[in-house]
C-alpha positions as CSV (number, residue, x, y, z in Angstrom):
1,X,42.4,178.4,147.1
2,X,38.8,177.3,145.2
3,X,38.9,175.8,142.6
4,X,42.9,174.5,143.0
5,X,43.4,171.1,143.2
6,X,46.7,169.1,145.1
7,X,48.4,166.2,142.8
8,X,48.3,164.3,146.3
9,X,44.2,164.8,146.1
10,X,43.9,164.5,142.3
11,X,47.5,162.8,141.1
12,X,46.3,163.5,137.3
13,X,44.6,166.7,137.7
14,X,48.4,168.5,136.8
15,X,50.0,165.6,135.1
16,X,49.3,166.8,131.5
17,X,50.2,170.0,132.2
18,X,53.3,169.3,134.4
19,X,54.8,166.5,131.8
20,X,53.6,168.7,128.8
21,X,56.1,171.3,130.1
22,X,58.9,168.9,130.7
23,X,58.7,167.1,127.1
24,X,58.9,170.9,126.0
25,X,62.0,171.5,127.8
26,X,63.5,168.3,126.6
27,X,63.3,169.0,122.9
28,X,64.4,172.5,123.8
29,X,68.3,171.7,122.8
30,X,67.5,169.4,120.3
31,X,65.2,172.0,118.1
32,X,67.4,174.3,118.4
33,X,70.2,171.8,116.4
34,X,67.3,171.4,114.4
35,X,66.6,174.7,113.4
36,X,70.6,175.5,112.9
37,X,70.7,172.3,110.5
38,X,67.8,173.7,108.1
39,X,69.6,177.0,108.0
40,X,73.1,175.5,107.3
41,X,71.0,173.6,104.9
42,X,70.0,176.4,103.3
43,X,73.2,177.9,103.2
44,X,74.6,174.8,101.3
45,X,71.7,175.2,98.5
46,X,72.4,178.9,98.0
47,X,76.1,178.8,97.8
48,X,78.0,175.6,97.9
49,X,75.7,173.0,95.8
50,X,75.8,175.5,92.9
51,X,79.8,175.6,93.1
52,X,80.3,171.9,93.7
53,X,80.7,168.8,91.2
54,X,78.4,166.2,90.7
55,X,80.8,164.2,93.6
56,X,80.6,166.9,95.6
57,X,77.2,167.9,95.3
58,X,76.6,164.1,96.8
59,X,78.4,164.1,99.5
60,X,77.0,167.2,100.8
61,X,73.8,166.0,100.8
62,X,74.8,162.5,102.3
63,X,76.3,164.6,105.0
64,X,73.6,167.0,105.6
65,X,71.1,164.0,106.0
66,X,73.0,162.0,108.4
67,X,73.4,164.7,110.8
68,X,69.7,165.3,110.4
69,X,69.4,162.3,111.2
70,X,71.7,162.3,113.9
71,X,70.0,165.1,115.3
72,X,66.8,163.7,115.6
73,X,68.9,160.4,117.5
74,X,68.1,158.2,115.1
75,X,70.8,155.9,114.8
76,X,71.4,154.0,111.9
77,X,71.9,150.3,110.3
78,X,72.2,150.8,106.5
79,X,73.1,148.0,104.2
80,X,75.7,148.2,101.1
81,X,73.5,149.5,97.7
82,X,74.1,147.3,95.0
83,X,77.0,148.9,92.6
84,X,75.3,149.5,89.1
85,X,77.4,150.9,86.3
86,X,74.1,152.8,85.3
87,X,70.7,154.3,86.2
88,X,68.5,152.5,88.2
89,X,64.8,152.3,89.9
90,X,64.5,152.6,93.7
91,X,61.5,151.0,95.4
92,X,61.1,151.2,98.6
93,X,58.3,150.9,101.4
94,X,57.2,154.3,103.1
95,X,56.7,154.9,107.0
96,X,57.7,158.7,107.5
97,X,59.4,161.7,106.2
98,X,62.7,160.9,107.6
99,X,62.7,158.1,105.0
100,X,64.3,160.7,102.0
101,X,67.1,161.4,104.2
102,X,68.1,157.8,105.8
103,X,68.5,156.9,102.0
104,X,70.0,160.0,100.9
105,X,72.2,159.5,103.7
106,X,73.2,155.7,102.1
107,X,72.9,156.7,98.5
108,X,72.2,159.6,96.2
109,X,69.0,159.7,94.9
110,X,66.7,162.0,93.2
111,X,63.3,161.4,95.0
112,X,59.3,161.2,93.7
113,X,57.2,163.2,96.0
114,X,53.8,164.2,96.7
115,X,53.4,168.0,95.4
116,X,52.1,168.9,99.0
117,X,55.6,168.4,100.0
118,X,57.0,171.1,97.7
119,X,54.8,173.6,99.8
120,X,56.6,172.7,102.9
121,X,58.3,175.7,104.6
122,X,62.4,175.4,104.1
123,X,61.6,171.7,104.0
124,X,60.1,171.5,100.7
125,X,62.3,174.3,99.3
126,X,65.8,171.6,100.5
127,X,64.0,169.4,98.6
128,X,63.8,171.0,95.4
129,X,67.2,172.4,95.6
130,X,68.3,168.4,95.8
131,X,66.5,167.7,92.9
132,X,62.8,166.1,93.9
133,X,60.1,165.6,91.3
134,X,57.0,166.9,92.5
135,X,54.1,164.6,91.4
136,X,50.3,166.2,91.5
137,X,48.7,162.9,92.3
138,X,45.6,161.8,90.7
139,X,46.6,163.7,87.5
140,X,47.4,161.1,84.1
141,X,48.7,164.2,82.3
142,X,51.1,164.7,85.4
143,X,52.1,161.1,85.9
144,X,53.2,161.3,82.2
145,X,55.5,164.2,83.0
146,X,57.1,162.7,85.9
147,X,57.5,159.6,83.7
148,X,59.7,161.5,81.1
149,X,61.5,163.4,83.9
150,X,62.3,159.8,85.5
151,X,63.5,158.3,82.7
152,X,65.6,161.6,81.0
153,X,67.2,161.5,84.5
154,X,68.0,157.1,84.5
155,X,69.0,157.6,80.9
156,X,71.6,159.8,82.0
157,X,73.1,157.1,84.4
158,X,71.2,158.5,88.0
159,X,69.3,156.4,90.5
160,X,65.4,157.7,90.8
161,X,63.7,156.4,94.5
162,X,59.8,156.0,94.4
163,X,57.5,154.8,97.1
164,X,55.5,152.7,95.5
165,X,52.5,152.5,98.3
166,X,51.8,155.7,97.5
167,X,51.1,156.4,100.5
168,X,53.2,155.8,104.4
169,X,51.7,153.4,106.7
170,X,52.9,152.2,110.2
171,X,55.8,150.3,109.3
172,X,54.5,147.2,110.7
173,X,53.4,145.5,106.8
174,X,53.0,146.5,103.5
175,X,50.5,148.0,101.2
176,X,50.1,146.8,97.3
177,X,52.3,148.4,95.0
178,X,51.0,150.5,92.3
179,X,52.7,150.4,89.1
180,X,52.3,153.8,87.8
181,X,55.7,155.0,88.4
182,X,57.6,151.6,87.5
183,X,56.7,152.4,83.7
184,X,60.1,154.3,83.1
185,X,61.9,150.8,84.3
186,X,60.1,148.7,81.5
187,X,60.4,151.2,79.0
188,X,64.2,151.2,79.5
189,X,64.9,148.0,80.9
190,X,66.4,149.2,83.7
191,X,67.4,147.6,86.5
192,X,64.9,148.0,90.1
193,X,66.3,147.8,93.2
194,X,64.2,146.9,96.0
195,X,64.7,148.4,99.5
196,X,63.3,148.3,103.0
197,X,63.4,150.5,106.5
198,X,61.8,150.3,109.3
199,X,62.4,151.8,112.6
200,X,62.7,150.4,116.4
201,X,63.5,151.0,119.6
202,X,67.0,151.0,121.2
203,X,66.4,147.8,122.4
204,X,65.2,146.6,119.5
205,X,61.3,146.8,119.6
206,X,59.0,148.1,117.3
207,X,58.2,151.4,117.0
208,X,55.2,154.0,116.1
209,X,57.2,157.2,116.7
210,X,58.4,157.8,112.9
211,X,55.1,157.3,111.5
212,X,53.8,159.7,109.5
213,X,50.3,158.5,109.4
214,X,46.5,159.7,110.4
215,X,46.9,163.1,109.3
216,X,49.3,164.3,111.7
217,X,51.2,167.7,110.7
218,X,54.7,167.9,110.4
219,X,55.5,169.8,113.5
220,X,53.6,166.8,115.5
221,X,55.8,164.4,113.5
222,X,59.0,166.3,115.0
223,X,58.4,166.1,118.3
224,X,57.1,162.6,118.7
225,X,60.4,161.7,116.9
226,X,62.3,163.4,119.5
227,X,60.1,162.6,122.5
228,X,60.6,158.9,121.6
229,X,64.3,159.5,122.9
230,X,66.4,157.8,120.1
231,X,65.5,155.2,117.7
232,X,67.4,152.4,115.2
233,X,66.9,153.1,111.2
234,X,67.5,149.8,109.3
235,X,67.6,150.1,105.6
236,X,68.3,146.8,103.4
237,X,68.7,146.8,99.8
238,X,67.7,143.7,97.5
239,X,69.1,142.3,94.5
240,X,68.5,144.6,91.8
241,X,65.4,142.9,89.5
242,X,65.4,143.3,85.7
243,X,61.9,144.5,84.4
244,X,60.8,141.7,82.1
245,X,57.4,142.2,81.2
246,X,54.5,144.4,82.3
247,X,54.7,146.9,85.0
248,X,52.3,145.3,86.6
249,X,54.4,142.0,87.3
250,X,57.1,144.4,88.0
251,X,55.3,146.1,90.7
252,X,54.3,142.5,92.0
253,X,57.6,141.1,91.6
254,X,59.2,144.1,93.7
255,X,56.6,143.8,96.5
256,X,57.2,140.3,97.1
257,X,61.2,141.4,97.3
258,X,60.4,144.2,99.8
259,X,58.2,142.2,101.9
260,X,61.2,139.5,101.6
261,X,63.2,141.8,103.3
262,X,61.1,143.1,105.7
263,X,60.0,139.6,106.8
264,X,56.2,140.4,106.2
265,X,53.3,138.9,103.9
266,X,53.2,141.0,100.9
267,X,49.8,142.8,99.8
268,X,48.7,140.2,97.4
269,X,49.6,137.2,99.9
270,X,46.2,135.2,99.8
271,X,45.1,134.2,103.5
272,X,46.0,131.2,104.9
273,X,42.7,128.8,105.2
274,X,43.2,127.0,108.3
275,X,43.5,123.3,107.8
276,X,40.5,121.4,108.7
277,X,39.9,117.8,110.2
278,X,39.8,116.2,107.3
279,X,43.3,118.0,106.1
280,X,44.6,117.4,109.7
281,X,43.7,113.1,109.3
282,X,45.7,113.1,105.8
C-alpha cells in the first residue's frame, strides 16, 4: 500500500505507536484499582470520617494511603516517627505528590499545600476532607493565616508536615529551606522533626519516575509512576530539634538534618575549593 511502511524496512516507523498501545494496556488493570480507590475514598469522607473518633479517623486515612500506595506498586521502607507527647513540626524534602500519602501512611499529619492543589478533581477534594491547609503562595496576608491555623492546630497536641523547599525537585539533592512556615515552631517552642524520602528502583537504583517536576500534569505523573513498574519509598525521620532561636537558623538547622539523612550536601554547603600544589606539599 503507498504510503505504508514494514517495521522490518523502517523498525521505528511503528514503535511509538505499537509500545504506546501496550503501556496503555498495561496500566489498564491498575487504573481501574485506581479509580475504585478514589471512589471508596470518597465514600470514607462522606460517611465514615464524619462518624469516626479521632483514632479512627487516623487509621482510615493511614489505611487508604497505603493501599494507594500499594496500588501504584510502590513498596515501602518507612522508619519509626519519633513518640512526642505533643504537637509537633514536620519537615520534610519534596519529590512528588505521592509524598502526602507515604507519610500519612507512617503517621497522621495535617499537611501545608499549594492552593492549586485544592482545585484538583476528587484529589484535592480527599485532601480537604483530611484536613490540608491550603496556602495562596506569594501572599504575606495568607502566610499569616496559615501561621495561626498551624499553630491553633500544634497547640492542640497535632503534628503539622510542611515542605520547606517550597517547591519538589528530582529527589536526587536538596533545595534551601525557606523559613516562612517554621514561624509557628519558634513561636511555640515546639519541637521539629526532620524527615526524608526518596524513591528507587527495585533493585535499588535511583529513580525519576515519582518526580513531579517540569510542569508535568497530574495525569502524566500517573502513568509514569505506573509505567515505571514498581518502585521502593524510603522515608527516615530525624531526631526531633528544638527551635532555639530565629527561624532562620531553624530552617538551616533542619536542612542540614534532612540532607544528613538523605546523605547529600545541603543548600547552603559552600563548594569544596580543590586543594592546590602548595596545599597538596603541606
Amino acid at each position: 500500500m503507498p504510503g505504508a511502511c514494514s517495521a522490518k524496512e523502517l523498525p521505528g516507523c511503528r514503535a511509538p505507536y505499537n509500545a504506546g498501545v501496550i503501556a496503555a494496556y498495561r496500566r489498564l488493570p491498575r487504573l481501574v484499582l485506581l479509580a475504585a480507590h478514589l471512589v471508596w475514598g470518597v465514600t470514607l469522607a462522606l460517611f465514615a470520617l464524619p462518624l469516626a473518633g479521632e483514632r479512627g479517623r487516623d487509621r482510615i486515612v493511614a489505611r487508604w494511603s497505603a493501599r494507594l500506595l500499594a496500588i501504584l506498586r510502590v513498596r515501602v521502607h518507612t522508619g519509626t516517627p519519633p513518640a512526642l507527647s505533643a504537637g509537633a513540626l514536620l519537615v520534610c524534602n519534596h519529590v512528588s505528590w505521592i509524598d502526602i500519602y507515604l507519610i500519612l501512611a507512617a503517621r497522621r499529619v495535617h499537611f501545608v499545600s499549594k492552593s492549586e492543589v485544592r482545585r484538583w478533581p476528587v484529589v484535592g477534594w480527599l485532601a480537604h476532607r483530611v484536613g490540608t491547609l491550603f496556602l495562596e503562595r506569594g501572599r504575606r496576608a495568607d502566610t499569616r493565616r496559615i501561621n495561626a491555623e498551624m499553630a491553633a492546630l500544634m497547640q492542640a497536641g497535632h503534628w503539622v508536615a510542611v515542605f520547606p523547599e517550597g517547591t519538589t525537585s528530582d529527589g536526587r539533592g536538596l533545595k534551601r529551606f525557606l523559613p516562612s512556615l517554621l514561624q509557628p515552631a519558634v513561636a511555640l517552642n515546639c519541637p521539629v522533626v526532620p524527615a526524608a524520602l526518596r524513591y528507587r528502583t527495585p533493585d535499588g537504583r535511583y529513580s525519576a519516575a515519582p518526580a513531579y517536576i517540569d510542569d508535568i500534569s497530574l495525569w502524566e505523573s500517573v502513568t509514569r509512576i505506573l509505567d515505571a513498574g514498581g518502585l521502593t519509598a524510603e522515608l527516615r525521620f530525624g531526631e526531633p530539634v528544638s527551635p532555639d532561636g530565629h527561624r532562620r537558623e531553624l530552617a538551616a538547622t533542619t536542612e542540614r538534618a534532612v540532607a544528613s539523612l538523605l546523605e547529600v550536601a545541603s543548600a547552603d554547603t559552600p563548594p569544596q575549593t580543590p586543594a592546590g600544589p602548595s596545599a597538596a606539599s603541606q
